[in-house]
N, C-alpha and C positions, 0 to 999 in steps of 0.2 A: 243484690240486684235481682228484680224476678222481672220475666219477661214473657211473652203470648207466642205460643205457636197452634197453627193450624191442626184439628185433627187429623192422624194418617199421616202427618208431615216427618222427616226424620230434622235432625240440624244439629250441629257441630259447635261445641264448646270448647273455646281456648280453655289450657290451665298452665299456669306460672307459678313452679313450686321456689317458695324465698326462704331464705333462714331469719331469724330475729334481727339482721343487721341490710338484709337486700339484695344478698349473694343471692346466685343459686344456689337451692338445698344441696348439698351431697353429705354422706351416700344416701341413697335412696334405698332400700331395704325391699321395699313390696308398694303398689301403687293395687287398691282397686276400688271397681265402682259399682255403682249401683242406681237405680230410678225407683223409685219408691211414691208411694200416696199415702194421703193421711193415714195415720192410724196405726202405720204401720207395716202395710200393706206393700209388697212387691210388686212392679209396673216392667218389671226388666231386671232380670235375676244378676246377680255380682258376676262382676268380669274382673280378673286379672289381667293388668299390664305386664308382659314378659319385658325385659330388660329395660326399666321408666328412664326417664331424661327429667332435665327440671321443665320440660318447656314440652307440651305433646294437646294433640288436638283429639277428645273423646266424639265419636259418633252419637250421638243419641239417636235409636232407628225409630222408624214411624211406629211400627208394634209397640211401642212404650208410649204410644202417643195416642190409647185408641178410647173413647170414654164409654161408661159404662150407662151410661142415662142421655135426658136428649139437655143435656147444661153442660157449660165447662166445668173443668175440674182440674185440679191442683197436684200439682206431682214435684219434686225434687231430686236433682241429680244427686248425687250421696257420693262424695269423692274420702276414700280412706288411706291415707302414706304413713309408713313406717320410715325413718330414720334411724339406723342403728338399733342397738338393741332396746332402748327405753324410750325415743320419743316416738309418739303416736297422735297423728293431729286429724280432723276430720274438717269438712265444710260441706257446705250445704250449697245449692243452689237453687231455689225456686223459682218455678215457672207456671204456668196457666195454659192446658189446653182449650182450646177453643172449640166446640162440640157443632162443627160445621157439618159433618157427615150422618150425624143423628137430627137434626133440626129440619123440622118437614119447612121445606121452600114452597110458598106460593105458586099456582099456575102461571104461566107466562100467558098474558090476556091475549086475543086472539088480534 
């Protein structure tokens, strides 16, 4: 699912962690995240969850949402869970800032 936010803007992503059958995952080992841009590039440096749940809403703050040119540009929330000692599973979420705060606005005509 990739979706638009406004630049400068922060906004809140559910996550619902499943096992291969629909449970909630348990145990949960380590939950962290991260916002990231093409290439490879860091947009918002990894954060660990202290004590995860299957079920937990990530902030994404506006500082991760700030663009470098006067375009949109492309960023992905980067969610990484450990399960025990061997499973390790990642997903992605991308999204599209909207480079409203770089974009020179017309005069308002008199």
């Amino acid at each position: 699912m990739s979706f638009v936010v406004n630049e400068k803007s922060s906004f809140c992503l559910n996550v619902v962690l499943k096992n291969k059958v629909g449970e909630p995952l348990n145990p949960i080992t380590k939950v962290e995240w991260w916002v990231s841009k093409p290439k490879d590039q860091i947009a918002y440096e990894k954060q660990i969850l202290s004590d995860p749940t299957p079920e937990f809403t990530l902030i994404i703050p506006a500082e991760a949402n700030i663009c470098d040119r006067r375009k949109d540009e492309t960023r992905a929330v980067v969610v990484r869970v450990e399960s025990g000692v061997e499973h390790v599973k990642h997903d992605v979420h991308p999204y599209t800032v909207r480079a409203f705060d770089t974009v020179p606005y017309p005069e308002v005509a008199p």
